[in-house]
Every structure is written in C-alpha cells, then in structure tokens.
C-alpha positions as CSV (number, residue, x, y, z in Angstrom):
1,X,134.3,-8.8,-5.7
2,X,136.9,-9.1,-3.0
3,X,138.0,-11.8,-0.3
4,X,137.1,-11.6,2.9
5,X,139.6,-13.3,5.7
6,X,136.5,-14.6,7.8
7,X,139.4,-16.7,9.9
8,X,141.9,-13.0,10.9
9,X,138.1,-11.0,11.2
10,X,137.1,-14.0,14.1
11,X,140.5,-14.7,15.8
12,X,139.3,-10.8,17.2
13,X,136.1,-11.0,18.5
14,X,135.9,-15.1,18.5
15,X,133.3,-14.5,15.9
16,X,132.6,-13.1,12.2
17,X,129.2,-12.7,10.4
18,X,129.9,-12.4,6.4
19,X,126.7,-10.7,5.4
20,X,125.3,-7.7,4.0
21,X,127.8,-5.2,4.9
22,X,130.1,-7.1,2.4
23,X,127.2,-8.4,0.0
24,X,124.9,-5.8,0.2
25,X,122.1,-8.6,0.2
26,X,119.8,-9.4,3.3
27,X,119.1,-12.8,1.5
28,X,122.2,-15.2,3.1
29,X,124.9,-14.9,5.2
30,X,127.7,-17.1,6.7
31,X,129.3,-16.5,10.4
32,X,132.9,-17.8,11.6
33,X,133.0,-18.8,14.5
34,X,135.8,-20.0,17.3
35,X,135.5,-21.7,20.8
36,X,138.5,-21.6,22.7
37,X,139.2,-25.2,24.5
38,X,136.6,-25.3,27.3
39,X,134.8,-22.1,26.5
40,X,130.8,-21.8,26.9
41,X,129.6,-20.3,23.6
42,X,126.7,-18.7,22.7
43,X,123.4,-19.4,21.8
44,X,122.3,-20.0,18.8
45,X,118.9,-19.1,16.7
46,X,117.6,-18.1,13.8
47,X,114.8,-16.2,14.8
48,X,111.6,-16.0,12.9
49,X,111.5,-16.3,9.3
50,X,114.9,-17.5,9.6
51,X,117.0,-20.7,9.1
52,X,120.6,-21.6,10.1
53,X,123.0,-24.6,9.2
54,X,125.7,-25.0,11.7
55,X,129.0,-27.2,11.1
56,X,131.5,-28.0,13.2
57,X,134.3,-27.3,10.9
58,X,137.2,-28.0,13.4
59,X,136.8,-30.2,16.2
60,X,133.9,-31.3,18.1
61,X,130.9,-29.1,19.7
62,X,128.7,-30.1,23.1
63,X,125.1,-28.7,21.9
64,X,122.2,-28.6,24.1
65,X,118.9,-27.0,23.7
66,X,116.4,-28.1,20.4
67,X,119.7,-30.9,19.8
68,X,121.4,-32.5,22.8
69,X,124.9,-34.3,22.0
70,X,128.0,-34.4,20.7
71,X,128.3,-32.4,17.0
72,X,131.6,-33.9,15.6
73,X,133.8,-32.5,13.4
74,X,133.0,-32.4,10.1
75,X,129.0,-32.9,11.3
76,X,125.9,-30.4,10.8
77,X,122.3,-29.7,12.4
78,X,120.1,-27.4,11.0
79,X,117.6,-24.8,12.9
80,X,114.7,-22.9,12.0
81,X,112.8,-20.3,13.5
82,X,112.7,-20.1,17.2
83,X,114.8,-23.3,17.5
84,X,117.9,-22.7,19.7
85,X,120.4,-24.2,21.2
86,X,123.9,-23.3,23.3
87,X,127.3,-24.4,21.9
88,X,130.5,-25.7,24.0
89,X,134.3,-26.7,23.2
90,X,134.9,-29.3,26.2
91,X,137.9,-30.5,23.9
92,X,141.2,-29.5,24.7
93,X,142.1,-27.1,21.4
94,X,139.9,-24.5,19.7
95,X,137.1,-25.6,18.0
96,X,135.9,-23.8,15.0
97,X,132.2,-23.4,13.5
98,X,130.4,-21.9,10.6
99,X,126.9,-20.9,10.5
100,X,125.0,-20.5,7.1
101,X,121.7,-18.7,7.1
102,X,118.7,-16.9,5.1
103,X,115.1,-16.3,5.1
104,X,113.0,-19.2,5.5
105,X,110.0,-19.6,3.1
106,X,107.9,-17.9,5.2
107,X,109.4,-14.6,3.8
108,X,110.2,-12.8,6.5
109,X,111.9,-9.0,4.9
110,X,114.0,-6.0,6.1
C-alpha cells in the first residue's frame, strides 16, 4: 500500500481523482479538488448508478443546479444519479473540495 499526495497530484491540473488506477477497484473513489479565488468550476454528477458526497474541505463553495446556496466550509451535500450541480469559489483564497463516490444500489458494473 502506498500514499498518494492527492494535494501535489491537484495543485497541477486543479483536480485529482484517487481511484482505480491506484486501488485497482471500480467500487469507490475520492477526487481532490481546488478552485482558485473567483474561479467557475465544473459540474458535478454522478451519473447513473452512481453516488457522490461533496465537502467543502477549505473554504466556502457557491453551488447551483439540484442544490442552490452557499456550501461552507467544513459542509457536505450529497448526489445521486443524474443529479448535478456547478461549483464556484467567489471567496477571495482557494477553496478546496473532496468528492467521495461509488456505485449506488442500483448496481451499475464496469
């Protein structure tokens, strides 16, 4: 088992999906993410037979889409399926989020 520097990996590409490249495993995976201060993120969903937790680890996220408000830090919504929804930093620093997903229990398989 090794240690994978999810913060180095996201500081790159402004995001970093831990999954089954590392694990081997299509069951879970967890992505990194950062906003730079008044960036427009990207959209997030699951997609079917899916399901996503999303935290605002660091600082505080505008989210509109199937949640409209302010995610603060340390908050989460969670998403299934279809469900989406576009993040923004409109803070003045970077805003970090992770994203925790897996199948839903509708099975969907690779």
């Amino acid at each position: 088992m090794k240690v994978i520097d999810m913060k180095n990996r996201a500081e790159a590409e402004g995001e970093y999906v831990f999954g089954s490249a590392e694990t081997g495993s299509h069951a879970c995976y967890m992505i990194y993410g950062i906003l730079k201060a008044g960036e427009r993120g990207r959209e997030v969903k699951p997609g079917k037979g899916h399901e996503e937790m999303l935290l605002a680890a660091s600082g505080s996220l505008k989210i509109t889409g199937a949640f409209e408000g302010i995610l603060e830090e340390g908050s989460a919504i969670h998403l299934a399926g279809e469900q989406s929804c576009h993040l923004e930093n409109t803070g003045a620093e970077d805003a970090v989020y992770l994203i925790a997903g897996g199948h839903s229990e509708e099975g969907h398989h690779h």
